[in-house]
C-alpha positions as CSV (number, residue, x, y, z in Angstrom):
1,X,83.1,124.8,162.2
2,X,82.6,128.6,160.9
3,X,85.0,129.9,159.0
4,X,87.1,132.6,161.1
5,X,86.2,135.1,158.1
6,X,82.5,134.9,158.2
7,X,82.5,134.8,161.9
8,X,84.1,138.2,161.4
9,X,81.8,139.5,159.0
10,X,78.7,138.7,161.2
11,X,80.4,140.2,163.7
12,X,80.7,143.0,161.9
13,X,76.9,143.3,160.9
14,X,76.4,142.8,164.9
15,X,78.4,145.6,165.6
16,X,77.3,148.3,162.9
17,X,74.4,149.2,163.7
18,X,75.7,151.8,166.4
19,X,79.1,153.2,164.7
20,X,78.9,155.9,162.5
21,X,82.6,157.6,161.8
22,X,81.8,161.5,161.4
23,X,83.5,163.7,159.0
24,X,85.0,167.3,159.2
25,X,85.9,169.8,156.8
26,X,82.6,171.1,155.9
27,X,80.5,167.9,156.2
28,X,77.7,167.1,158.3
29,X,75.5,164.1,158.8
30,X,72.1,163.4,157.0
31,X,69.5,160.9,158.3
32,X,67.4,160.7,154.7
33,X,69.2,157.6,153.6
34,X,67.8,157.9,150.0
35,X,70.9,156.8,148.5
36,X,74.1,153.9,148.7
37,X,77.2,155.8,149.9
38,X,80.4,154.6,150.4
39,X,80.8,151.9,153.3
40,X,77.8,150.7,153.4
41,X,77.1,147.2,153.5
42,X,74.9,145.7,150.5
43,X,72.9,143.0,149.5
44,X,72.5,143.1,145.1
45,X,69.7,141.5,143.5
46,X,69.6,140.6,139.7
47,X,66.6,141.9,138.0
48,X,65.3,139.0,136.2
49,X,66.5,135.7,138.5
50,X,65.9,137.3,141.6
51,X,69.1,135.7,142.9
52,X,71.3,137.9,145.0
53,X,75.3,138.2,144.2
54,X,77.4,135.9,146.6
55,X,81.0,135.0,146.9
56,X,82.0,131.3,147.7
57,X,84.6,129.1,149.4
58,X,84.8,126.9,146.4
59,X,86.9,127.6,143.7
60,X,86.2,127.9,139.9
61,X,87.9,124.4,138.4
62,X,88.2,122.5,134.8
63,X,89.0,125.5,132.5
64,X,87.8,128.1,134.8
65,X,90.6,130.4,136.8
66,X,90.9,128.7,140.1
67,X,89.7,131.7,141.9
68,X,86.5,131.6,143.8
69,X,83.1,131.3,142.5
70,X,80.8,134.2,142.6
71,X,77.1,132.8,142.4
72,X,73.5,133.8,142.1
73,X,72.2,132.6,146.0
74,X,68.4,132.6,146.9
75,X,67.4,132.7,150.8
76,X,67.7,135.4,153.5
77,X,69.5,133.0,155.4
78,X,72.2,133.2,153.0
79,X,75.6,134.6,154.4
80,X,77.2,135.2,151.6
81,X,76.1,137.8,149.9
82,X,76.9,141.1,151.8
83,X,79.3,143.6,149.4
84,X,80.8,146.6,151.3
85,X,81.2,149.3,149.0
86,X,84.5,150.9,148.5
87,X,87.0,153.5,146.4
88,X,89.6,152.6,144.3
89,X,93.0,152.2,146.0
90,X,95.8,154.6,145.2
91,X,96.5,157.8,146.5
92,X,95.6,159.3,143.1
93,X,92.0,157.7,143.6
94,X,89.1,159.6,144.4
95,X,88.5,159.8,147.9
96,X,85.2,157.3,149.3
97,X,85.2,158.0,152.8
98,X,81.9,156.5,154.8
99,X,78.8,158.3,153.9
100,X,80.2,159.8,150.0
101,X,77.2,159.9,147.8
102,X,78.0,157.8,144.6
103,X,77.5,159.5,141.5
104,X,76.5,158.1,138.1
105,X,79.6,156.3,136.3
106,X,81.7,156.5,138.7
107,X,84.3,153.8,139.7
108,X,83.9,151.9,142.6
109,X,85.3,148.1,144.1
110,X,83.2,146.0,145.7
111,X,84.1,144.0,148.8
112,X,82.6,140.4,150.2
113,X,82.5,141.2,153.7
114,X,82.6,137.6,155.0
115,X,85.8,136.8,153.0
116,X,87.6,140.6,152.1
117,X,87.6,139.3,148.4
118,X,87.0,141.6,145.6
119,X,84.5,140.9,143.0
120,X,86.8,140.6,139.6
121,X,86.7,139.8,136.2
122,X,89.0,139.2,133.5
123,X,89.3,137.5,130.0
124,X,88.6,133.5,131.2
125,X,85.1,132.0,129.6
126,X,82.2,131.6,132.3
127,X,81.8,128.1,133.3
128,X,77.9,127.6,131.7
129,X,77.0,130.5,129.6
130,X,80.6,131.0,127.8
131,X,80.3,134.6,128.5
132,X,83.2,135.9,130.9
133,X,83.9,134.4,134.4
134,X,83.2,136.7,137.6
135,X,85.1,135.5,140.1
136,X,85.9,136.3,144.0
137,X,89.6,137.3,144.2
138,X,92.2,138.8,146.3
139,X,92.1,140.9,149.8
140,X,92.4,143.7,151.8
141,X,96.1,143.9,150.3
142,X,95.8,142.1,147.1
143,X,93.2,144.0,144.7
144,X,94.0,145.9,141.4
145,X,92.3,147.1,137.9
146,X,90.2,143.9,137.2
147,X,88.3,144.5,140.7
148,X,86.9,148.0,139.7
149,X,83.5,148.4,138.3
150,X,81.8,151.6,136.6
151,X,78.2,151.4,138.4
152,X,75.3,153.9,136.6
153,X,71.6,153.7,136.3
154,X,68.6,154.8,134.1
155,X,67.4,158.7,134.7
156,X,68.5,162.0,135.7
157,X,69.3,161.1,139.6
158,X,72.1,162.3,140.1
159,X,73.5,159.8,142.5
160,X,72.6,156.0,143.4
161,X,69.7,155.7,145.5
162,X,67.9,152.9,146.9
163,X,65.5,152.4,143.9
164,X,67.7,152.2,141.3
165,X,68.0,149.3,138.9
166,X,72.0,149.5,138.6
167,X,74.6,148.3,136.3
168,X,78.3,147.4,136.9
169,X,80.6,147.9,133.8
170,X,83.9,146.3,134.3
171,X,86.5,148.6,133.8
172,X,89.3,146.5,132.1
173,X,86.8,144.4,129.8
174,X,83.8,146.5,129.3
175,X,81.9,144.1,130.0
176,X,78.4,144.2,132.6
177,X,78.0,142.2,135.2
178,X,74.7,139.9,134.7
179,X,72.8,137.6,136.9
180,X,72.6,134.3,134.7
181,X,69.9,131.4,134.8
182,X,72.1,128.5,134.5
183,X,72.6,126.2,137.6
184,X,76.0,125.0,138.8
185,X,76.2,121.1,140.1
186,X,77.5,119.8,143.4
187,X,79.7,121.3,145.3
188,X,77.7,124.8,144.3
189,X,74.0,122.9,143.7
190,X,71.2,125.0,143.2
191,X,73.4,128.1,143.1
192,X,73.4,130.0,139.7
193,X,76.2,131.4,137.7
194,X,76.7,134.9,137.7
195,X,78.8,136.4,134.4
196,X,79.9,139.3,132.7
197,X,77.8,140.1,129.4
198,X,79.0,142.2,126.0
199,X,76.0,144.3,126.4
200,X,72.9,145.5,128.9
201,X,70.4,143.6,129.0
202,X,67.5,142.5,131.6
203,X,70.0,140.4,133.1
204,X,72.3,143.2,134.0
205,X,70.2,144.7,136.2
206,X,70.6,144.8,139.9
207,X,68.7,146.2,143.0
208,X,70.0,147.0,146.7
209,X,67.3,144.3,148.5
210,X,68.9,144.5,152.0
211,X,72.1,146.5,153.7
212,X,73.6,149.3,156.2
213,X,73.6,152.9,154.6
214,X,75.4,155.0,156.3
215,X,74.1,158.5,156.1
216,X,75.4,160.7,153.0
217,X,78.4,163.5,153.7
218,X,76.9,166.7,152.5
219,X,78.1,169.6,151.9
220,X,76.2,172.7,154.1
221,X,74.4,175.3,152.5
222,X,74.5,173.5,149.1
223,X,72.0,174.5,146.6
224,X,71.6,171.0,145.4
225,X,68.0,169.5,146.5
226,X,69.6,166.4,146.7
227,X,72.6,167.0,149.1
228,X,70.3,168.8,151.9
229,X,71.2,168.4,155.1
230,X,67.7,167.0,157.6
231,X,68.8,166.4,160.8
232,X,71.2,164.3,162.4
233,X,68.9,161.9,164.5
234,X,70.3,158.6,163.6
235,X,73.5,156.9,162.7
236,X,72.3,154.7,159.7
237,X,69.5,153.0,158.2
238,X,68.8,149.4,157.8
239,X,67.0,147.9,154.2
């Protein structure tokens, strides 16, 4: 039987492709959908195992944390391994309404959309590489500082685009989220572990291979090249 939660979440990528919520106050819609904003739905890709970022029904045992297992998945069949990319919660946190441009270092969360869990880190030992676990943990109403991620890039662009090889620095560690090469046993065979490192490597590199980007808010008659406005044709784009 499918799990009610994934059955949502494909429901969900059923049902995108048309919505789009428009803002006011300024903002108008954009249809060159250079760049990730917030609320769109994202596949990542490490750099070096080409495995992309997944969160699992299984849970991390022996001396791991008991939360779920996030895992390095190959396959376009694959289910698992759509993110939706959110703010920080809080109503002192900066605002990520659908379709905000993400600039360099800023803080973000990101969300399984199958399961609503955040991926998190903290101080517990990875189950293979004895760097530091990344786990699947909490919900919609059950998130806080170990689920928030500084994402950046090399180069001057100003915010996250399509092409960028990205990095995720956990906020409470420091630590980067890497794509590892070691291989879990059964019940996660063939998967790959996936860790947070001390430093950037090639391993901490990830990619946007699929998704649903929501055109960028911009702001009219900006002198930015970046933020013009093109036209207003669609309602997102699809990797």
């Amino acid at each position: 039987m499918t799990p009610p939660r994934l059955v949502r979440g494909l429901a969900f990528l059923a049902l995108v492709g048309p919505l789009f919520v428009g803002g006011g106050g300024g903002f108008a819609e954009a249809v060159k959908n250079e760049y990730i904003t917030c609320g769109s739905v994202i596949s990542l890709q490490g750099e070096t195992q080409r495995t992309q970022l997944a969160c699992k029904e299984v849970a991390y045992g022996g001396r791991g944390s008991g939360q779920n297992a996030c895992t390095g998945v190959t396959g376009s069949a694959e289910p698992d391994r759509y993110f939706v990319v959110r703010g920080l919660a809080g109503e002192d946190a900066e605002p990520c309404l659908q379709g905000t441009l993400i600039t360099k270092g800023r803080k973000l969360r990101l969300q399984h959309m199958a399961s609503g869990r955040w991926l998190h880190s903290h101080h517990i030992t990875s189950m293979i590489s004895n760097n530091q676990e990344v786990s699947c943990f909490g919900g919609a109403d059950e998130s806080d500082d170990s689920d928030v991620w500084h994402v950046t890039w090399n180069g001057g662009g100003k915010y996250w685009a399509k092409s960028d090889k990205v990095t995720f620095k956990h906020d409470v560690t420091g630590r980067y989220l890497g794509a590892m090469g070691g291989v879990y046993p059964k019940p996660l065979a063939g998967q790959k572990e996936v860790a947070a490192l001390k430093s950037k490597s090639a391993a901490t590199l990830f990619t946007v291979t699929e998704g649903i980007i929501f055109p960028q808010r911009v702001i009219q008659n900006t002198a930015s090249p970046e933020d013009k406005v093109v036209g207003a044709e669609d309602k997102h784009s699809e990797l």
